[in-house]
C-alpha positions in Angstrom: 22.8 23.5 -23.5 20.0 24.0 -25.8 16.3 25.0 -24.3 14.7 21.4 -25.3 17.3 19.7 -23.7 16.9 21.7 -20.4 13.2 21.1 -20.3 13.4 17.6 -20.4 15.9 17.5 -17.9 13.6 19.6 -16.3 10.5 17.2 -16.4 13.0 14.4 -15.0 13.2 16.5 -11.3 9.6 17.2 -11.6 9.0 13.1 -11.8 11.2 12.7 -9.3 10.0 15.2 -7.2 6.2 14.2 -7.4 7.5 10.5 -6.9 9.0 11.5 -3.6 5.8 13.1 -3.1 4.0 9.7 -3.8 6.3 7.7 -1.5 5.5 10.2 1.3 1.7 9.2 0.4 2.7 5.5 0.4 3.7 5.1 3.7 0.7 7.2 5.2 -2.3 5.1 3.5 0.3 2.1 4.3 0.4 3.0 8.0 -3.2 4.1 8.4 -4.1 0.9 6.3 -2.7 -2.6 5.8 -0.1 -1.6 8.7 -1.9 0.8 11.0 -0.8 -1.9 14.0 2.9 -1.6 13.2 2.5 2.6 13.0 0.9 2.2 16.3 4.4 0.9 18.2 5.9 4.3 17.0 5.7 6.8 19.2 5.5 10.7 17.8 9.3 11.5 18.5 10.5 8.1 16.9 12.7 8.3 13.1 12.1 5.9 10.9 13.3 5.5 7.3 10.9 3.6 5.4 12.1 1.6 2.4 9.0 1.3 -0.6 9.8 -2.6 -0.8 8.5 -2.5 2.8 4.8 -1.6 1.2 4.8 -4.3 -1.6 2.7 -7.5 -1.9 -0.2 -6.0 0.4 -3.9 -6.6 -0.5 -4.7 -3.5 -0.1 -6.5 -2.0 -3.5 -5.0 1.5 -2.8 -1.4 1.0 -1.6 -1.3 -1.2 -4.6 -2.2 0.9 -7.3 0.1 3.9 -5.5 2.6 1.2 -5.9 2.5 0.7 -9.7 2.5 4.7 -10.2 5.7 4.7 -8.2 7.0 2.2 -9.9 5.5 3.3 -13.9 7.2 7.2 -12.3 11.1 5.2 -12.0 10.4 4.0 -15.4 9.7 7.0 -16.9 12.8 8.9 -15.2 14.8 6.2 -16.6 13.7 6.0 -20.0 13.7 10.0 -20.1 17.4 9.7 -19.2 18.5 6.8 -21.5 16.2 8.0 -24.8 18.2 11.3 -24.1 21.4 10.3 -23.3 21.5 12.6 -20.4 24.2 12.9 -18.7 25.4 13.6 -14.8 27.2 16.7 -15.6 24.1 18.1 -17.3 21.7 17.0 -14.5 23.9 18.9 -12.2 24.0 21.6 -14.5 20.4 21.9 -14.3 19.6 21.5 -10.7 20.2 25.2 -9.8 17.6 26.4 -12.3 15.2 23.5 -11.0 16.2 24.6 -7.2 15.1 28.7 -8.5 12.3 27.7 -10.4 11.1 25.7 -7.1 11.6 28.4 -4.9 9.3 30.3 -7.1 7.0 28.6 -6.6 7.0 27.6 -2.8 8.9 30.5 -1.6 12.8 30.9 -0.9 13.5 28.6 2.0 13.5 31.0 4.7 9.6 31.2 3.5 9.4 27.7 3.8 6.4 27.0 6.9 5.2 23.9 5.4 6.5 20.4 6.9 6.0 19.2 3.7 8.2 20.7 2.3 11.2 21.1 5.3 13.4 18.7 3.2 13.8 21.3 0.8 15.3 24.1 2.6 18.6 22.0 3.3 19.2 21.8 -0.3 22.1 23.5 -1.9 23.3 20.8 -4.3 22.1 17.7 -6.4 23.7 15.6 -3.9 21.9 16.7 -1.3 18.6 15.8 -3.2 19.4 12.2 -4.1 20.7 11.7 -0.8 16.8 12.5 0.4 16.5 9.2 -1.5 18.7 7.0 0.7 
């Protein structure tokens, strides 16, 4: 695969990764905000898997315009794979270097302190990542 290619498929996890980011920042204005009295019915050791269509058509300023950068972030992901005609095999084919070139950055995952990042350290395959989405 040629280097161009690699970097945009590059920039694609890095949208996807900062929009997971986002959605993470989503729910806590949402449930410090517009639905602070729902978050107060969960108790610390409660699970909960948000959905974003759970944040939408609030009239809250801030959730709102988090909203349309989550949203204008999907757009971009998908025009960066249909523009490019980029293809599953060569997303998965990528995903190793992205997974290295992550744990460059925040450490290999037995480095990993940060709850932020305690999604990561599970990952071993693309699957596993998209499955984070679910």
């Amino acid at each position: 695969m040629e280097t161009y290619r690699e970097k945009v498929i590059m920039s694609y996890f890095g949208i996807k990764t900062s929009q997971e980011d986002l959605l993470d920042r989503i729910i806590n204005v949402g449930m410090e905000g517009e639905y602070k009295e729902i978050g107060k019915t969960f108790s610390p050791e409660d699970s909960y898997v948000f959905d974003i269509v759970q944040f939408r058509n609030t009239d809250d300023i801030t959730l709102n315009t988090l909203l349309a950068l989550y949203d204008a972030m999907e757009k971009a992901k998908d025009l960066i794979i249909n523009v490019n005609a980029i293809t599953e095999e060569e997303i998965s084919a990528v995903f190793p270097a992205w997974l290295d070139l992550m744990n460059h950055y925040y450490g290999d995952d037995d480095e990993m302190d940060d709850d932020d990042f305690n999604d990561l350290e599970n990952l071993d395959t693309l699957e596993d990542w998209e499955d984070l989405d679910d």
